[in-house]
C-alpha positions in Angstrom: 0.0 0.0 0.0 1.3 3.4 -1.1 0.5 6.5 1.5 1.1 10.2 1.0 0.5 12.1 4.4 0.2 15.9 4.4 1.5 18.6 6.7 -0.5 21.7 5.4 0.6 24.8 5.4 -0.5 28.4 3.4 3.2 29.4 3.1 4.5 25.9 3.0 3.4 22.9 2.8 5.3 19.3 3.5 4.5 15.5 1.9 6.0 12.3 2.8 5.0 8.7 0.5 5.6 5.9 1.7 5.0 2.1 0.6 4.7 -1.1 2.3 2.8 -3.7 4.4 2.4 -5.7 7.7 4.2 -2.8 9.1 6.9 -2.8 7.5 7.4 0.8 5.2 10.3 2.4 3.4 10.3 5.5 1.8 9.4 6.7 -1.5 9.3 10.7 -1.8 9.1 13.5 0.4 8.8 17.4 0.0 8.0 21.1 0.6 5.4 22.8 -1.6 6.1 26.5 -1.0 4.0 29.2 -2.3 5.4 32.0 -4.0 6.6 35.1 -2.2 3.7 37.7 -2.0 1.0 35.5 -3.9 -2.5 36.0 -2.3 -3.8 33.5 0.0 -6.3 32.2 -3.5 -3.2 31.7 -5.2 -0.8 30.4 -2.3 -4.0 27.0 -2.3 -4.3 26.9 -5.8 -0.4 26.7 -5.8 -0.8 23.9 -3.0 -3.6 22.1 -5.0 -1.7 21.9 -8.7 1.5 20.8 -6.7 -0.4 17.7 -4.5 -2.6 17.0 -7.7 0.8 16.5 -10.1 2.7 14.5 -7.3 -0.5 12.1 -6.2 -0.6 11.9 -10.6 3.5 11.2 -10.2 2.9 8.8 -7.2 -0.8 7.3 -7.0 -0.8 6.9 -3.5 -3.9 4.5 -2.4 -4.2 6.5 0.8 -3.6 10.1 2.1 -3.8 11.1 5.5 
């Protein structure tokens, strides 16, 4: 099972994938989204929400949490 968690953030905002099973995980990707300096607050989320969208696209994680 693949997971992508989510530490959100307006300003910035962290992911971490992992994969595995039976408790057993190992890492696959992990990041900061940061919005660009002085957007508005609509376009610091829509720079959050084109960012998550392209790397669940890049990763297809089953779950998110």
């Amino acid at each position: 099972m693949r997971i992508i968690g989510v530490d959100p953030g307006s300003a910035a905002t962290g992911f971490g994938i992992v994969e595995g099973a039976a408790g057993v995980f190992s890492h696959v990707a992990a990041g900061t989204i940061r919005a660009p300096k002085g957007a508005s607050q609509p376009g610091r989320l829509r720079n959050i929400y084109e960012n998550l969208l392209a790397i669940i696209g890049q990763h297809a994680p089953e779950v998110m949490s």
